[in-house]
C-alpha positions in Angstrom: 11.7 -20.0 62.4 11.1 -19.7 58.7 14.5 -21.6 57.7 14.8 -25.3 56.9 17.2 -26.0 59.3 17.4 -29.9 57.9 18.4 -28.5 54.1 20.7 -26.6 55.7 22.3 -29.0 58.3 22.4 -31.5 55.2 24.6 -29.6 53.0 26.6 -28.0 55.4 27.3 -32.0 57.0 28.2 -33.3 53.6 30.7 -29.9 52.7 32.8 -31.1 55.7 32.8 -34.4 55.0 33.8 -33.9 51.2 36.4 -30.9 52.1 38.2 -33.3 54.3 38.2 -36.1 51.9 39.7 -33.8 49.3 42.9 -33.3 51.1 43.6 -36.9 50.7 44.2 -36.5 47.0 41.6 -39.2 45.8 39.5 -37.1 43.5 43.1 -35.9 41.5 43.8 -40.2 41.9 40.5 -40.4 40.4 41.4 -38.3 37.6 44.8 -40.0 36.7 43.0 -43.7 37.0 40.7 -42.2 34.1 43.1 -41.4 32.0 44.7 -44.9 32.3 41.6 -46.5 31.8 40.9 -44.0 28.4 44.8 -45.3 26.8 44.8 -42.0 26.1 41.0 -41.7 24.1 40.0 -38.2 24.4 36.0 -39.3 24.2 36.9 -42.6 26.1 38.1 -40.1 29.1 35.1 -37.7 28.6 32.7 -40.7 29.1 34.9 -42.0 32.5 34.4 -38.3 33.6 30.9 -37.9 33.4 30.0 -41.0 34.3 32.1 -40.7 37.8 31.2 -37.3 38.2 27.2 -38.7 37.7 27.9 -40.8 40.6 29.6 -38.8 42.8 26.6 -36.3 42.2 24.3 -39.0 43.3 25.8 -39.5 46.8 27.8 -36.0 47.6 25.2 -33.5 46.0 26.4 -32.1 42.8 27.4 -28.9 44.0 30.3 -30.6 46.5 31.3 -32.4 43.6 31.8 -30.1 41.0 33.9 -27.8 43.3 36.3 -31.1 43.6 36.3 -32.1 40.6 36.7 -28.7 38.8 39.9 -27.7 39.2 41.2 -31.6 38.5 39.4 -31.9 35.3 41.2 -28.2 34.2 44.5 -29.6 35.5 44.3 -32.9 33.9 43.1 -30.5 30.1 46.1 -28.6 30.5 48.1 -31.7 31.1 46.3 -33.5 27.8 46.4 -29.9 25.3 43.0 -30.1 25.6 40.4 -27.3 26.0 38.6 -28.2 29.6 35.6 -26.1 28.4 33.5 -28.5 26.8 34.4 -31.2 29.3 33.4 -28.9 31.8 29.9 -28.3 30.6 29.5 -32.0 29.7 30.6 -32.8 33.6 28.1 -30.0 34.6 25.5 -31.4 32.5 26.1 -35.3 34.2 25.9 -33.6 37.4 22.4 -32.7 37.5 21.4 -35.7 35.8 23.0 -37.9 38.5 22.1 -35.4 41.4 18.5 -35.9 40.3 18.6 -39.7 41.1 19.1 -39.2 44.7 17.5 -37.0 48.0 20.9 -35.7 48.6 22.3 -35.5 45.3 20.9 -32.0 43.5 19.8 -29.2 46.2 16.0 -29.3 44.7 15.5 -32.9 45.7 16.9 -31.7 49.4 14.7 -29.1 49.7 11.6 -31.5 48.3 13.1 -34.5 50.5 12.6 -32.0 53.6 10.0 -30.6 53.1 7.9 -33.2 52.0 8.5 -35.9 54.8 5.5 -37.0 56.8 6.7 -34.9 59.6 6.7 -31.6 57.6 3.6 -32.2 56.0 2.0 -32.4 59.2 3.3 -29.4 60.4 2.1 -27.7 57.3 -1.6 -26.1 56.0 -2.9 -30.2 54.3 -1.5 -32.2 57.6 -4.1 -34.7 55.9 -1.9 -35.5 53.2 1.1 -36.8 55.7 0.5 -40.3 54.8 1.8 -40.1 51.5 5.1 -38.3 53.0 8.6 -39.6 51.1 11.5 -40.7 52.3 15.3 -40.7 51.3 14.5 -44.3 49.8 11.7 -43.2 47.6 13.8 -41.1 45.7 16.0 -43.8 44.7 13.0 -46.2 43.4 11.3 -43.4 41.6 13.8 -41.6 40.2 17.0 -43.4 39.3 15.2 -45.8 36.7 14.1 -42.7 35.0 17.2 -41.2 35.2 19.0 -44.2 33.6 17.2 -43.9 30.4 18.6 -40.6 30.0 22.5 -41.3 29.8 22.4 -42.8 26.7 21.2 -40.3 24.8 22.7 -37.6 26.7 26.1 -38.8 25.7 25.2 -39.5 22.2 24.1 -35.6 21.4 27.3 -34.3 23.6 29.7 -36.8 21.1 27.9 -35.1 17.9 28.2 -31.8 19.8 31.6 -31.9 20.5 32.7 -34.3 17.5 35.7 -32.3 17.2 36.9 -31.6 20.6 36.2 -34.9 21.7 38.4 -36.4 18.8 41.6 -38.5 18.6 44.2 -39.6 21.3 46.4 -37.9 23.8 49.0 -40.0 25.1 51.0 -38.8 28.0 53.5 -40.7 31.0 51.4 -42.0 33.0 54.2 -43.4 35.7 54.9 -39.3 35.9 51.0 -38.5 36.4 50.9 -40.9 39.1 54.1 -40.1 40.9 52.3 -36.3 40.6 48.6 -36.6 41.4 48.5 -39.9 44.0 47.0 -40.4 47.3 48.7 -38.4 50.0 47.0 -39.5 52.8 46.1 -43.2 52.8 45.1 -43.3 56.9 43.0 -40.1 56.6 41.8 -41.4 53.0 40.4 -45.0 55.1 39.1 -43.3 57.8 37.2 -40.6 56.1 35.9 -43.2 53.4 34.6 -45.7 56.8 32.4 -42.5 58.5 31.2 -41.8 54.7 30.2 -44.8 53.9 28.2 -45.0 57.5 26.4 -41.7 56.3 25.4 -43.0 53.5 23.6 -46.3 55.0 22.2 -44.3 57.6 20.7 -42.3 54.6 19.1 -45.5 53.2 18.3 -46.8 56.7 15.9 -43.8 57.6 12.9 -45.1 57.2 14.4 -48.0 59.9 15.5 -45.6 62.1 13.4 -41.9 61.8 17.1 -40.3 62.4 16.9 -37.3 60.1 19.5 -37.0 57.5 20.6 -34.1 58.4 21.3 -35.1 61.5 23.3 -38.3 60.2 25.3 -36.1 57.9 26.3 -33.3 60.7 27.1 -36.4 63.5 29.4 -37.6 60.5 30.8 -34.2 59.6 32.0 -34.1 63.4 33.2 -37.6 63.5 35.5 -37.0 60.6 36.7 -34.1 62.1 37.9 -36.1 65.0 39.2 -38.7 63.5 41.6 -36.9 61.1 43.0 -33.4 62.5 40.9 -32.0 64.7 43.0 -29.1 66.2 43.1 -27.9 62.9 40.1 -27.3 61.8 40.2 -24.2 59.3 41.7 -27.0 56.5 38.8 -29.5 56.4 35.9 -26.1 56.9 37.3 -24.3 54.0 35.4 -26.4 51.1 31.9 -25.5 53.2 30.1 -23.0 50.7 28.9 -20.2 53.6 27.8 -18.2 51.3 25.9 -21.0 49.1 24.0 -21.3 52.8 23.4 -17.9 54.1 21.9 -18.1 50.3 19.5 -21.3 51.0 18.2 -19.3 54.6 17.5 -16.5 52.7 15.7 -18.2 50.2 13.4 -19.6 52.7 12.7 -16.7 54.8 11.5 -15.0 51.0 9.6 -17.9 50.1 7.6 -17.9 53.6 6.9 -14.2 53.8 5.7 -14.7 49.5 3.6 -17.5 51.3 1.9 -15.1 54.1 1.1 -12.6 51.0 -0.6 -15.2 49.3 1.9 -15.3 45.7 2.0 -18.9 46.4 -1.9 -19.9 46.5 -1.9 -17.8 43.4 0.7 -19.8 41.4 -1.3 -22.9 43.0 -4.4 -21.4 41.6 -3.1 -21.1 37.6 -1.9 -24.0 37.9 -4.9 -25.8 38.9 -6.6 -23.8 36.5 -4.4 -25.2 33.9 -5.3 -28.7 35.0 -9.1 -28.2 35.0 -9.0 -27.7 31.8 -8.9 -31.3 31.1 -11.8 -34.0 31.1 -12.7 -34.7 34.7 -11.8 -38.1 35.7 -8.9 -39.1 37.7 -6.5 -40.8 35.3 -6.8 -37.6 33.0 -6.5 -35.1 35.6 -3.4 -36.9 36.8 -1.4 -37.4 33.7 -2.4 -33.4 32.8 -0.8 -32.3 36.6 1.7 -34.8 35.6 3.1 -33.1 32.0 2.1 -29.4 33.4 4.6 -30.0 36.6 7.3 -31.6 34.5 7.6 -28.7 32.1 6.6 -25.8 33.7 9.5 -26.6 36.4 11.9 -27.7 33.7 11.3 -24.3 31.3 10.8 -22.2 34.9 14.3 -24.0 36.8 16.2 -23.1 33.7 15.6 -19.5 33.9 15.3 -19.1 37.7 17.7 -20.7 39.2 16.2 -24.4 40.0 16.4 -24.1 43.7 14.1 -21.0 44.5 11.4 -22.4 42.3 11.6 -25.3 44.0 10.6 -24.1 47.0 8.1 -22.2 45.6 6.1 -25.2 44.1 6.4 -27.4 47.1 3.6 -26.0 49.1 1.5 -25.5 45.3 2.0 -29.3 44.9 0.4 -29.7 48.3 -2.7 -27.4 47.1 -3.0 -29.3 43.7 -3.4 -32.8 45.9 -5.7 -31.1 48.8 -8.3 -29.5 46.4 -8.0 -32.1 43.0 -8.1 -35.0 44.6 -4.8 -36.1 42.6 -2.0 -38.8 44.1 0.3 -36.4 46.0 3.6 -38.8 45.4 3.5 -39.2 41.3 3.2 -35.3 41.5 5.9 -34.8 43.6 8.8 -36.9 41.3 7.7 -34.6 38.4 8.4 -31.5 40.2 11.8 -33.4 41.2 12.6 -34.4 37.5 11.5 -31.0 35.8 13.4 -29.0 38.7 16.8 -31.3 38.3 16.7 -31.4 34.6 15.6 -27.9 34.2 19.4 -26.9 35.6 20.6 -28.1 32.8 19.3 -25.4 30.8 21.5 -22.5 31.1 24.2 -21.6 33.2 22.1 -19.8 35.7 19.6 -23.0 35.9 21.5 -24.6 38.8 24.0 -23.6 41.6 26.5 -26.9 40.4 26.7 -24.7 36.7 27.3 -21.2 38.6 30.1 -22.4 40.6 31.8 -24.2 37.9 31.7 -21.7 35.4 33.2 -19.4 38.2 36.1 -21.4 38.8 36.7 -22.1 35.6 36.9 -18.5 34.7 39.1 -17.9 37.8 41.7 -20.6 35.8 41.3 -18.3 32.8 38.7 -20.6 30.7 35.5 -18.4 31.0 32.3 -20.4 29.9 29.5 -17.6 28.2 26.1 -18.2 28.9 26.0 -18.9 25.1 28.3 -21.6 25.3 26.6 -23.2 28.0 23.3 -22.5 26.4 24.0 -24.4 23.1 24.8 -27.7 24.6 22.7 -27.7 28.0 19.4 -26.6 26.6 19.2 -29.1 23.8 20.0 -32.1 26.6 17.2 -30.3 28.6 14.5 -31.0 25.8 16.0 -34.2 25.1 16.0 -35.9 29.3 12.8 -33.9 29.9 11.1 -35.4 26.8 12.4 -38.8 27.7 10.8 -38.5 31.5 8.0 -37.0 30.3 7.2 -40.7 28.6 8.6 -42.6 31.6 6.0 -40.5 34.2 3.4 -41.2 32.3 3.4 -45.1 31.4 4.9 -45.7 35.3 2.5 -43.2 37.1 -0.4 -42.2 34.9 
């Protein structure tokens, strides 16, 4: 009774979906389509990369897309002479930025999409403050203009970063890359890409239709199951992370019993403390909540692992509205922002950086935590700076 079942059913609808596109070859199409589009550029290519792998990480949560895109970015490095381990990061790094502009696009916004509804709010301890419940819209208006001031930026420190890796031309035959790495099933490919793409309206349609996403995304894991092979299903089910979800029930059953002990109302209560310490009117006390969320979760997600702390300050975001009197839904896109962005930290920060660095070391191209560290913590400071500005002047 302690797991959210809707975080759960979410991912586990959109791994099915995304393992069963992947055997239509697209994402290794994708790959080879970049590299035409680059004329052989090295930094040209990097910048296609990230900027497809930022919106495939908007709309098939970043931790789905990394595991696709992965082993094509090492296979298209080796193809190049290039070392994949500084693309790699900078993917990893576009990830989380793009997964934060969406509900379903980093697993922190899942958990605060689920939990936060009007419906869970009134199931939980301030049932008062369901009126200011989000939706799967929301997060698109809040957080995606934010988001977008980030890119720039972003891509500017990862070209001085990796001046030298990111240098010069590669040309290759691209007649043989295609003939190599095209689209092997076109009918699956349609079919699959018509259910998705009903998914994903039915995401922006929820506040039409009260369907909950999860709900949408498991009828449209089934339906593509039908529709392509569906006496065989072990192929399409083998990209669904079971362990990544046995993980997220865990995590929720911990969370609830540190709840019941009273670790949570604790946090709630430093925090609040923290806030108090500011003069006491309401545009002050907001703006304070504001900058304290932001980079307590960014410093926090970086160390912890974004998703558990997430779920931790869900139910402390609830306290901080109930007994300050402050705007629930301003506080709410801070904890988002500084949760997402946090990730980007280190390689422990978020689950899309532990499974690439995993398969990448499983292809012999191990990424160190120092590696990682000297290229995602600087973007950290520099996206969670740049939000901290934007929360401020659009909700203080």
């Amino acid at each position: 009774t302690l797991i959210e079942w809707e975080t759960i059913g979410l991912l586990l609808g959109m791994m099915v979906m995304v393992g069963i596109i992947s055997h239509t070859g697209i994402f290794e199409w994708f790959a080879v389509q970049a590299y035409k589009k680059s004329n052989g550029n090295v930094w040209t290519l990097v910048v296609i990369l990230c900027v497809v792998t930022a919106i495939l990480s908007a709309f098939l949560d970043n931790v789905t897309t990394m595991l696709l895109l992965t082993p094509v970015t090492i296979q298209l490095a080796r193809v190049l002479d290039l070392n994949p381990i500084p693309i790699l990061i900078s993917e990893v790094i576009f990830s989380n930025i793009g997964g934060t502009a969406t509900m379903i696009g980093d697993p922190p916004n899942i958990i605060i999409g689920s939990l936060m509804s009007s419906a869970a709010i009134e199931g939980s301890e301030y049932p008062s403050l369901a009126e200011h419940g989000i939706s799967f819209n929301d997060f698109i208006v809040e957080l995606a203009p934010g988001i977008l001031l980030t890119i720039v930026p972003t891509f500017m420190f990862l070209k001085w970063m990796y001046s030298e890796e990111f240098s010069g031309e590669r040309i290759r035959d691209v007649a043989e890359l295609e003939s190599k790495y095209g689209i092997k099933d076109s009918k699956m490919l349609l079919n699959s890409g018509i259910i998705l793409s009903l998914v994903i309206t039915g995401f922006f349609l929820h506040p039409i239709i009260h369907i909950p996403v999860s709900w949408v995304a498991l009828v449209g894991a089934v339906a593509m199951l039908l529709v392509t092979n569906r006496h065989e299903l072990e192929e399409p089910l083998e990209k669904v992370e079971w362990s990544t979800l046995i993980f997220f029930a865990g995590l929720f059953v911990l969370i609830h019993s540190l709840q019941h002990l009273g670790v949570i109302d604790w946090i709630g209560n430093q925090v609040i403390s923290g806030i108090l310490l500011f003069p006491d009117d309401e545009t002050s006390r907001l703006v304070a909540a504001l900058v304290i969320i932001l980079w307590v979760s960014a410093i926090a997600s970086a160390f912890i692992d974004n998703i558990p702390y997430t779920i931790t300050m869900v139910p402390v975001v609830l306290q901080i509205s109930y007994e300050l009197n402050i705007s629930l839904g301003p506080m709410i896109w801070a904890l988002a922002f500084g949760a997402c962005l946090g990730g980007n930290g280190t390689l422990i920060g978020a689950s899309a950086n532990v499974v690439t660095a995993g398969m990448s070391e499983e292809a012999g191209y191990p990424i160190s935590f120092n590696q990682f560290f000297r290229a995602g913590f600087p973007v950290m400071l520099i996206t969670v700076t740049i939000i901290t500005f934007y929360v401020v002047l659009v909700f203080g």
